[in-house]
C-alpha positions in Angstrom: -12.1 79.7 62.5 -14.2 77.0 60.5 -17.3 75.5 63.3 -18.8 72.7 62.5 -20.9 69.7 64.0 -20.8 66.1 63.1 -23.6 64.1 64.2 -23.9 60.6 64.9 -27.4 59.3 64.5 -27.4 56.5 67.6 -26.3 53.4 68.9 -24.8 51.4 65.6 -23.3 54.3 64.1 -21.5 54.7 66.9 -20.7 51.4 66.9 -19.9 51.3 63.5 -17.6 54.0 63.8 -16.0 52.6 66.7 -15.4 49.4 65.0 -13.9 51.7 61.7 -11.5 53.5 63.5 -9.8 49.8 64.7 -9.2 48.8 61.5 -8.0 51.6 60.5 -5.3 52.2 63.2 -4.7 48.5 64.3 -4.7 47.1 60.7 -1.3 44.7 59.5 -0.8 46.6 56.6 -1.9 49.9 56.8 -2.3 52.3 53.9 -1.6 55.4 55.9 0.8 54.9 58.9 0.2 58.5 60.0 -3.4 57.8 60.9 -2.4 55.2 64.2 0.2 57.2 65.4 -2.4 60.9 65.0 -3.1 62.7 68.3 -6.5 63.7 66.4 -7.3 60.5 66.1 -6.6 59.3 69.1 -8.7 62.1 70.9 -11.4 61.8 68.5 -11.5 57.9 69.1 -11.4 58.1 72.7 -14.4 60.7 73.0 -16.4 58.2 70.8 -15.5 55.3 73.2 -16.8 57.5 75.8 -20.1 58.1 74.2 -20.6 54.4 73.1 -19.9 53.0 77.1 -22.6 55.9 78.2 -24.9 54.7 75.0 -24.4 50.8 76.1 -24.8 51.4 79.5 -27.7 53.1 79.0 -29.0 50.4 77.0 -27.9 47.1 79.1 -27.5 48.8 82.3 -23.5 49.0 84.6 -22.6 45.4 83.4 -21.8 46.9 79.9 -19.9 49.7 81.2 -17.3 46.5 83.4 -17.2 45.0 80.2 -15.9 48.1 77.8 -13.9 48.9 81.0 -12.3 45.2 80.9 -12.0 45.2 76.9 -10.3 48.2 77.1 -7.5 47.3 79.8 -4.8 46.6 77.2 -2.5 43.9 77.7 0.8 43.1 76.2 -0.2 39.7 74.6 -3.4 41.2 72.5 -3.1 42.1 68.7 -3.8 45.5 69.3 -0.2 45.5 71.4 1.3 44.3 68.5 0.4 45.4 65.7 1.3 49.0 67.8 4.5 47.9 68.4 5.6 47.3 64.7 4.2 50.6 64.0 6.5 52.3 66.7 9.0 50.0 65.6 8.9 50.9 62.0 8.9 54.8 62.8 11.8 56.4 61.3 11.9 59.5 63.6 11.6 57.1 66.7 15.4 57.2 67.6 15.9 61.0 67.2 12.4 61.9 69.7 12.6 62.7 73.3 11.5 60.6 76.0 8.2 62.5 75.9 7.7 62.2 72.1 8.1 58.9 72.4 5.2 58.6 75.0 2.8 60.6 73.2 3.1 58.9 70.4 3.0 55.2 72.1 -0.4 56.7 73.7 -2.0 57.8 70.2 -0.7 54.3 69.1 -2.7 52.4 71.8 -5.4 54.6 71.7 -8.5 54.1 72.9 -7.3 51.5 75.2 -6.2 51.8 79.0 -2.6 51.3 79.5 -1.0 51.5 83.2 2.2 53.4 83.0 4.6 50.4 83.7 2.7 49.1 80.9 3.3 52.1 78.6 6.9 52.2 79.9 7.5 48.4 78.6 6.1 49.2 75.0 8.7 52.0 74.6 11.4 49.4 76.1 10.4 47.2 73.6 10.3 49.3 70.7 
């Protein structure tokens, strides 16, 4: 097995990295539908989310950590929702997955944000 680390050298590259990985899996017209929909991803972007809040907190103190924790609370009216959605929607395999596929892949879709699970249940209705 291959080890390897991958450093981030503070605050902005964070950032910066943060701010990458939404345009690339919440973009209208993606080049590479797999990369919204990847559990990698997903994991990957949520541990950096993680490290940013705990960077920004440190930084500006608790208020930074309410507002990441607020921006984060997905709702079904922000871009991020919907640009999700037509991914889902535009999945071929969609139809043929289990009820648990279809989760897991909704939350790698919506990835890094917070959804409640009668919020996640409504995005699978609607797909």
């Amino acid at each position: 097995m291959i080890s390897s680390v991958f450093s981030v050298g503070g605050y902005y590259e964070l950032l910066a990295l943060h701010r990458a990985l939404l345009e690339a899996k919440f973009c209208d017209e993606p080049n590479d539908n797999d990369v919204s929909g990847s559990p990698t991803v997903a994991s990957l972007h949520r541990q950096l989310v993680d490290v940013l809040i705990e960077a920004e907190s440190e930084r500006k103190g608790e208020d930074a950590r309410s507002s990441w924790v607020k921006w984060l609370a997905l709702s079904s009216d922000r871009r991020e929702w919907k640009v999700a959605l037509d991914r889902a929607r535009s999945e071929p395999q969609w139809d043929g997955w289990t009820e648990e596929d279809r989760l897991s892949y909704a939350e790698a879709l919506l990835s890094p944000f917070s959804v409640p699970d009668d919020l996640l249940a409504e995005f699978i209705r609607c797909v």
